[in-house]
Rosetta silent file (secondary structure, phi, psi, omega in degrees, C-alpha in Angstrom):
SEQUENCE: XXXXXXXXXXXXXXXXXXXXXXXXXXXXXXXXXXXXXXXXXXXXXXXXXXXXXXXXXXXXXXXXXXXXXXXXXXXXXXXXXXXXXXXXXXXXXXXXXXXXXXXXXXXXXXXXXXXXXXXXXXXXXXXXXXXXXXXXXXXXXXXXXXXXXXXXXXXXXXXXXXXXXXXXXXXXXXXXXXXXXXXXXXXXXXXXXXXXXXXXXXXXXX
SCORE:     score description
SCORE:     0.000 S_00000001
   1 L     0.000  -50.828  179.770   56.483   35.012  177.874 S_00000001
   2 H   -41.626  -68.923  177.007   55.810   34.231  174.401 S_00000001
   3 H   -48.208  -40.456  154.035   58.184   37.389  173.379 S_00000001
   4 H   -78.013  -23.024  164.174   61.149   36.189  175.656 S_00000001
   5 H   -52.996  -48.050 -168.000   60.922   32.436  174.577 S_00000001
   6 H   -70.633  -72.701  -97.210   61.364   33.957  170.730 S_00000001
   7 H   -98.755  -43.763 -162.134   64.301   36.327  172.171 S_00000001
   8 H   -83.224  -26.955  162.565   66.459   33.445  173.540 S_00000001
   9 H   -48.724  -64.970 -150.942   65.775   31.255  169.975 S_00000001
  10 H   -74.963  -25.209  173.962   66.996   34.067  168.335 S_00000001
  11 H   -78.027  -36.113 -166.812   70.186   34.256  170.667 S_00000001
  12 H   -63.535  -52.257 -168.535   70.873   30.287  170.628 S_00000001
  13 H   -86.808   60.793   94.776   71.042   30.443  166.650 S_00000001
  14 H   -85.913  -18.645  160.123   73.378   33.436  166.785 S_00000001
  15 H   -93.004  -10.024  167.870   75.411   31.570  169.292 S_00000001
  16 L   -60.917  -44.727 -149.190   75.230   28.518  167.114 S_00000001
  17 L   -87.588  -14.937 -160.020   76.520   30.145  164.486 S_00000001
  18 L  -123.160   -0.262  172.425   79.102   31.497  166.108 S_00000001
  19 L  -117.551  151.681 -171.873   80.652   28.057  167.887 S_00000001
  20 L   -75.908  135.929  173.066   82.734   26.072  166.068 S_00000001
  21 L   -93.624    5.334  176.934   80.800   22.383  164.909 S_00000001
  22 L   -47.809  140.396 -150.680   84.238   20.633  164.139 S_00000001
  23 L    73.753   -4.704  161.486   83.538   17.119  163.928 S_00000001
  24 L   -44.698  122.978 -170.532   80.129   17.122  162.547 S_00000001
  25 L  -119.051  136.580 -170.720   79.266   14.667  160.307 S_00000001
  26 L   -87.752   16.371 -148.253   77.682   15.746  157.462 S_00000001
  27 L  -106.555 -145.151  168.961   76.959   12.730  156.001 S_00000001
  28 L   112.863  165.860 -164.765   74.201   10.561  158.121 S_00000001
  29 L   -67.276  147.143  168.346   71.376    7.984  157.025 S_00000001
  30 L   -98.131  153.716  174.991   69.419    9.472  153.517 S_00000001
  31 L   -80.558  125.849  177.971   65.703    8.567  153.011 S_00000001
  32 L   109.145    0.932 -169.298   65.641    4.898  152.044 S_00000001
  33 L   -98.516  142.730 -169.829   68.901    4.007  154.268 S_00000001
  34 E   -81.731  124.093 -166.574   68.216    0.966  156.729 S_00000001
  35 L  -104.666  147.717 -178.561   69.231    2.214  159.854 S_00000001
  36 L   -62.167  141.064  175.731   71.838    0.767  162.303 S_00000001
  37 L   -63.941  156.892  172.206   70.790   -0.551  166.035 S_00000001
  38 L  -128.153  154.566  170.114   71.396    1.672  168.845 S_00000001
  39 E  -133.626   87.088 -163.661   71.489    1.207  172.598 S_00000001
  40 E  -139.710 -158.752 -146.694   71.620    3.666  175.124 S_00000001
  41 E  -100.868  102.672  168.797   70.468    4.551  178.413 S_00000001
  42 L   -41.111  168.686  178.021   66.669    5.988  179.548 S_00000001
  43 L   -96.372   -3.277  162.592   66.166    8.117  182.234 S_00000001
  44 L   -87.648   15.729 -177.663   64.604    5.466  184.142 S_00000001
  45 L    97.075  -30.420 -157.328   68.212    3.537  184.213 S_00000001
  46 L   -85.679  166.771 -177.117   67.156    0.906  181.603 S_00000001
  47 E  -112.993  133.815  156.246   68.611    0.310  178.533 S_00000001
  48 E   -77.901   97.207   53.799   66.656    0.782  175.076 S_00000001
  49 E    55.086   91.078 -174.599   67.195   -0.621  172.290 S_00000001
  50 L   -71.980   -6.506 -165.355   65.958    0.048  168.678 S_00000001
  51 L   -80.924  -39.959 -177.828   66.457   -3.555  167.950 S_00000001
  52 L   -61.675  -13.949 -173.432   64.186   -4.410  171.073 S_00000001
  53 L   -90.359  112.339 -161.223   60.770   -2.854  169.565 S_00000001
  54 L  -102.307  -60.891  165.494   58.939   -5.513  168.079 S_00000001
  55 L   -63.580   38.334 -174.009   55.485   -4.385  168.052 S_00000001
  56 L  -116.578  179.978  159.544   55.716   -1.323  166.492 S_00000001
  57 L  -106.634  -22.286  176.001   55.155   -0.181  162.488 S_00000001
  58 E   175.464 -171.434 -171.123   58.037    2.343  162.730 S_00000001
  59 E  -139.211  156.240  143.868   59.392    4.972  165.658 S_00000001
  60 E  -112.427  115.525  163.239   59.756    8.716  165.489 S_00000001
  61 E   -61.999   67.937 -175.747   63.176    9.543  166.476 S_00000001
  62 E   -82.826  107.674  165.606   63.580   13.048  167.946 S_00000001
  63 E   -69.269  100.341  170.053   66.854   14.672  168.888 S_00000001
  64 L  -105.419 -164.294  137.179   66.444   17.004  171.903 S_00000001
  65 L  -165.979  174.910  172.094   67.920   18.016  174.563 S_00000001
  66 L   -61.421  -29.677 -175.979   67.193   20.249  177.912 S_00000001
  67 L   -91.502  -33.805 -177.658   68.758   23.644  177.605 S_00000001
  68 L   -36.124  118.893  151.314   67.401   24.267  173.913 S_00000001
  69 H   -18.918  -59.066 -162.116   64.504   26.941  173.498 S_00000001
  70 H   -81.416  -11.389 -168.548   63.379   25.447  170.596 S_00000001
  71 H   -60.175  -58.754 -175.106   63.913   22.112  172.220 S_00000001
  72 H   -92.497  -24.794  165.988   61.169   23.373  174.969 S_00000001
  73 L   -80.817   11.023 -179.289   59.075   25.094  172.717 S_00000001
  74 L  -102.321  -23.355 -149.238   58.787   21.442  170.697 S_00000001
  75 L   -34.415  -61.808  161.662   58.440   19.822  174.382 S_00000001
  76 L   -83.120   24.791  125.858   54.661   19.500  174.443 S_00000001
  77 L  -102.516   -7.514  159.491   54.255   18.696  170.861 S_00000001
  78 L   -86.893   -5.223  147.867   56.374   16.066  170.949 S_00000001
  79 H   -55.914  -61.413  166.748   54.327   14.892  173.568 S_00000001
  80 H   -60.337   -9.082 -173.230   51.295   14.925  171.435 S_00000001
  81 H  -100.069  -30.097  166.530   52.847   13.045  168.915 S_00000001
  82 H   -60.320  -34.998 -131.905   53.591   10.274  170.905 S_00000001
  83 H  -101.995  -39.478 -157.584   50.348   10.794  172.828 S_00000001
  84 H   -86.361  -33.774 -129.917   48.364   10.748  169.062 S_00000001
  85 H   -88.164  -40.482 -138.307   51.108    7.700  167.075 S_00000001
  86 L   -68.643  -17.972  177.852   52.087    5.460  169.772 S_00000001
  87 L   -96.779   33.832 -175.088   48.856    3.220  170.122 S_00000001
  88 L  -136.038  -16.757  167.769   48.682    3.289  165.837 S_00000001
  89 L   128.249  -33.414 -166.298   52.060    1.811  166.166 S_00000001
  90 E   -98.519   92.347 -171.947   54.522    4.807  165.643 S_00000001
  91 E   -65.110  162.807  121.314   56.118    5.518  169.396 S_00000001
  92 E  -101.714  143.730 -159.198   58.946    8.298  170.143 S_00000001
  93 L  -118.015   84.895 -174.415   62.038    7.692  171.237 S_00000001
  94 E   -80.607  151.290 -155.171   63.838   11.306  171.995 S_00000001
  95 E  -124.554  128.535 -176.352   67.917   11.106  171.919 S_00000001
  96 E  -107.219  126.763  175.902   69.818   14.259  174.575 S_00000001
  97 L  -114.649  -26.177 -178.987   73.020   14.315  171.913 S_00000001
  98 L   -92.531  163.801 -138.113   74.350   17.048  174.127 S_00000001
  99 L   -81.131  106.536  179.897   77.200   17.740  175.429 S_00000001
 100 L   -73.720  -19.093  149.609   76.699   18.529  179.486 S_00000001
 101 L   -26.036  -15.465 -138.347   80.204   20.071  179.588 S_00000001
 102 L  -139.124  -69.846  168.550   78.922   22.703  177.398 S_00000001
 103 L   -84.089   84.012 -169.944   75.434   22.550  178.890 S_00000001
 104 H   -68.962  -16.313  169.190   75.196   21.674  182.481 S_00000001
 105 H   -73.656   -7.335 -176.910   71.023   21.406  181.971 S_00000001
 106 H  -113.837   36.494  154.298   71.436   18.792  179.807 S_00000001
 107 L   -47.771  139.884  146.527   73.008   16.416  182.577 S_00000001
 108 L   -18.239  -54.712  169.414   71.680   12.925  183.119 S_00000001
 109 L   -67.938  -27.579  155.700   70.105   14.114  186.356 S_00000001
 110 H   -84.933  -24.076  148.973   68.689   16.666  184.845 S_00000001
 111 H   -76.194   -4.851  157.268   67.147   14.649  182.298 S_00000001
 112 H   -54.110  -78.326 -179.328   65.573   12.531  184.769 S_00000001
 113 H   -23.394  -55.426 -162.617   64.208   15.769  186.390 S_00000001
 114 H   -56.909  -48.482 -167.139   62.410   17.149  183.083 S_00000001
 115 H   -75.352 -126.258 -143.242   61.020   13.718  181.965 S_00000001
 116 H   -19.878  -36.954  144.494   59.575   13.139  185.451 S_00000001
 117 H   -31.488  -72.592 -145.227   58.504   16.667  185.462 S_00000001
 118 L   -87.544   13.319 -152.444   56.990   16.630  181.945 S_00000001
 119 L   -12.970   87.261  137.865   55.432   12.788  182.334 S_00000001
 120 L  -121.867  168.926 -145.112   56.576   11.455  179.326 S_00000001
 121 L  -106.211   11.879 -171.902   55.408    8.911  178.230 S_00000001
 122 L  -142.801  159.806  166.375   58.250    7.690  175.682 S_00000001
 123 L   -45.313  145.368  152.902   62.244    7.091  176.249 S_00000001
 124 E  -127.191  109.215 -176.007   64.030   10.115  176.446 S_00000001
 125 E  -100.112  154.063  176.581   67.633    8.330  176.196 S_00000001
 126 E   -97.358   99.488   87.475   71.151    9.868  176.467 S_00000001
 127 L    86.081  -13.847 -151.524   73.392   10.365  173.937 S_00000001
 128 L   -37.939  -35.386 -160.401   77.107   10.092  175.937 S_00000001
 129 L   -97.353   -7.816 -158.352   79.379    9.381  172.963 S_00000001
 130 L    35.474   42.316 -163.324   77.345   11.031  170.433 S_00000001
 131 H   -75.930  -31.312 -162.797   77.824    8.359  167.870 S_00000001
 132 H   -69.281  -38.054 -168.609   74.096    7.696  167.726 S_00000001
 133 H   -57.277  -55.330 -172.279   73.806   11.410  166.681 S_00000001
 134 H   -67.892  -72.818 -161.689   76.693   11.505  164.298 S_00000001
 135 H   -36.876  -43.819 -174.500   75.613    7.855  162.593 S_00000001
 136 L   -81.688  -16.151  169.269   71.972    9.829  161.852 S_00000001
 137 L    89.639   18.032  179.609   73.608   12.989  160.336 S_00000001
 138 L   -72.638  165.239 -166.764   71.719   15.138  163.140 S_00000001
 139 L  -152.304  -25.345 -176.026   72.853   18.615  163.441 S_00000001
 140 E  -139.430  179.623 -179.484   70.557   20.690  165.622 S_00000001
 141 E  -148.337  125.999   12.799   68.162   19.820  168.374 S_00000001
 142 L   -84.467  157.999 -176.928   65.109   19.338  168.147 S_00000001
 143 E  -135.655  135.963  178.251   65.850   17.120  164.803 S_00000001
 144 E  -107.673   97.730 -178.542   63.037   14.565  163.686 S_00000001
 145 E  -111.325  129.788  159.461   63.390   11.066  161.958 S_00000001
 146 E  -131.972  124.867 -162.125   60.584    9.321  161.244 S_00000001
 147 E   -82.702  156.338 -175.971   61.605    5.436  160.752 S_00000001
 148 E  -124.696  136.189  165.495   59.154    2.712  158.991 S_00000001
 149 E   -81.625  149.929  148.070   59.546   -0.600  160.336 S_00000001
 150 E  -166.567  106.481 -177.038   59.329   -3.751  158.051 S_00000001
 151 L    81.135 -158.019 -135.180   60.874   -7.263  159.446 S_00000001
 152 L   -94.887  -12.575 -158.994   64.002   -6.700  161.765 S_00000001
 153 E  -111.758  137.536  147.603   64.906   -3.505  159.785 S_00000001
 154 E   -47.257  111.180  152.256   64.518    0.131  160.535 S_00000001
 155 E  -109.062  132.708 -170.605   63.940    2.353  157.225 S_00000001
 156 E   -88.375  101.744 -174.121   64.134    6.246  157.425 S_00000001
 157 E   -98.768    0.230  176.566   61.128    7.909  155.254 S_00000001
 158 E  -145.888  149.832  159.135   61.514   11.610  156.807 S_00000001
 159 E  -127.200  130.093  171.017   64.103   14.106  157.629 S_00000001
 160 E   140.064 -152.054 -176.209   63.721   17.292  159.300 S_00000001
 161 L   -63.335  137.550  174.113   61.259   19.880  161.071 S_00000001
 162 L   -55.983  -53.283 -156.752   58.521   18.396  163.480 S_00000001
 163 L  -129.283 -162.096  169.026   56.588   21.401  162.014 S_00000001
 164 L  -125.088  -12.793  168.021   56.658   24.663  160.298 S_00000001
 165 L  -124.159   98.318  167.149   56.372   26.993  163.290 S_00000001
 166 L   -34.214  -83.861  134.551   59.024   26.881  166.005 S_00000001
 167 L    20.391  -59.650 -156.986   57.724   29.919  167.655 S_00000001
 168 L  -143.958   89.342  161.862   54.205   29.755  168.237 S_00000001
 169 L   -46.206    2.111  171.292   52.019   26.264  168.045 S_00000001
 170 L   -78.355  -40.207 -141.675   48.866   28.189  166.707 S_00000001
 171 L   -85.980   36.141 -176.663   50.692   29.561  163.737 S_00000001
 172 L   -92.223  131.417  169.263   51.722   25.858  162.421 S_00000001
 173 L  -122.080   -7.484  153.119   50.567   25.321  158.829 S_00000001
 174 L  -149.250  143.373 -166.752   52.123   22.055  158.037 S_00000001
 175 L  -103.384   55.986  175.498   52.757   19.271  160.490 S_00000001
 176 H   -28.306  -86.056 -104.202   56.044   17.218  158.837 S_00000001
 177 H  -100.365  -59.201 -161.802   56.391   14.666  161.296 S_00000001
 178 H   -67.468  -51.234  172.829   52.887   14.157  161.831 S_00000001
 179 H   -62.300  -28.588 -173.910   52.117   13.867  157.883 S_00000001
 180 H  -104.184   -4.250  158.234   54.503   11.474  157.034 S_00000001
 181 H   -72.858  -62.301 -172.320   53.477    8.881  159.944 S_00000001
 182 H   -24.322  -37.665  152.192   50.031    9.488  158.828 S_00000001
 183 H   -53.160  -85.047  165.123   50.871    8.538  155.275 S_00000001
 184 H    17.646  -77.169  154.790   52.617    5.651  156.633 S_00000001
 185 L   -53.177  -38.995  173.362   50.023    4.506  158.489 S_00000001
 186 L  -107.559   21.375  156.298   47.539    4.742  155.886 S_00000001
 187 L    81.474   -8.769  152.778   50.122    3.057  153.251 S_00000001
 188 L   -47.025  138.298 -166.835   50.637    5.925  151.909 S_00000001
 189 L   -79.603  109.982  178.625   54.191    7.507  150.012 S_00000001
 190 L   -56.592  143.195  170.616   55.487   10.358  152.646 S_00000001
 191 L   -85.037  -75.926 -172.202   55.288   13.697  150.429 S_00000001
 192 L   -86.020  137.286 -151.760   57.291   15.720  151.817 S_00000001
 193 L  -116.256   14.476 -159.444   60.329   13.978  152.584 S_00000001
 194 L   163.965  120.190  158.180   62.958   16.135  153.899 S_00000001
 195 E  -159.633  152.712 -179.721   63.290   19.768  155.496 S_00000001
 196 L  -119.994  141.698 -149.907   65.620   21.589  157.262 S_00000001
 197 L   -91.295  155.672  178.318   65.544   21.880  160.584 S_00000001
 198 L   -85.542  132.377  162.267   65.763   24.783  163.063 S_00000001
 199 L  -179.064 -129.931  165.913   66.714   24.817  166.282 S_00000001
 200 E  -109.463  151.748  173.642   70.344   24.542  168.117 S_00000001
 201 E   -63.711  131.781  168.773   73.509   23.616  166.969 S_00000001
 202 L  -102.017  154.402 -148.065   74.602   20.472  168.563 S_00000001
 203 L   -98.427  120.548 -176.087   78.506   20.966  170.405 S_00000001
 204 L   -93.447  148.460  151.337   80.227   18.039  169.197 S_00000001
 205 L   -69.270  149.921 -179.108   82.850   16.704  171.698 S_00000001
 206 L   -61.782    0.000    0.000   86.399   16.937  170.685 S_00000001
């Protein structure tokens, strides 16, 4: 199982590589940029709102989506991170950036399906215009922001990998995501502050 999970990662970044990304913006919020509100639609109908979270200390921001390997081989650790952060303050909010033209698993209805499958326990919101995507500089899915609240504003203090092993959750030797709430949390300066991440290319619309 293990061995075919790896096989189709290795085809999705050779088919990444190999579709065109015009319109990608390469730009996107930098660590220390104040991030803009967003609004878009859960898979339970309602609409979310980064503006709307009051109680928190900051959010982790994941870019997924449904068809991705690495996307489902993140699934249930992005579960845990909500699972360890969200009653310390740091929720997740995952973003579907993709295109279901392109993808037909990565439908609305099929993002219902997963998240009701999967109980999670956090938004998984959709993406339609892919502005929210573009405005963050995201580029592959899964993609990881982890934001620090302080007063009405949104700050970004991480970019990058959830982890260090895509592949195989034993073999993980540093936990990115996880380290820099944890810093956070404990007032601490995130160390590592950027890395870049693996997964799939996301198919910008035209």
């Amino acid at each position: 199982m293990k061995i075919c999970l790896w096989v189709s990662m290795v085809l999705c970044v050779l088919m990444a590589s190999q579709t065109s990304v015009s319109g990608q913006n390469s730009g996107g919020y930098q660590i220390g940029d104040a991030v803009a509100n967003f609004r878009l639609k859960n898979t339970d109908g309602n609409m979310v709102s980064l503006a709307d979270l009051n109680n928190v200390k900051g959010v982790i921001v994941i870019f997924t989506s449904n068809h991705c390997p690495f996307a489902k081989a993140y699934e249930d650790r992005i579960i845990a991170l909500n699972g360890k952060f969200a009653s310390q303050g740091f929720p997740v909010i995952a973003i579907n950036p993709s295109d279901p033209g392109t993808h037909q698993d990565d439908t609305f209805e099929k993002m219902k399906e997963r998240a009701s499958a999967k109980n999670y326990g956090y938004p998984y919101l959709v993406d339609d215009s892919q502005q929210t995507a573009k405005a963050f500089g995201a580029a592959r899915t899964p993609q990881a922001y982890v934001l620090q609240k302080s007063g009405a504003k949104f700050t970004v203090r991480y970019i990058g990998m959830i982890d260090d092993n895509p592949q195989d959750p034993a073999g993980v030797t540093k936990l990115y995501a996880e380290e820099a709430v944890a810093n956070l949390i404990g007032g601490k300066p995130v160390v590592t502050t950027i890395t870049k991440p693996v997964g799939c290319a996301i198919k910008w619309k035209n």
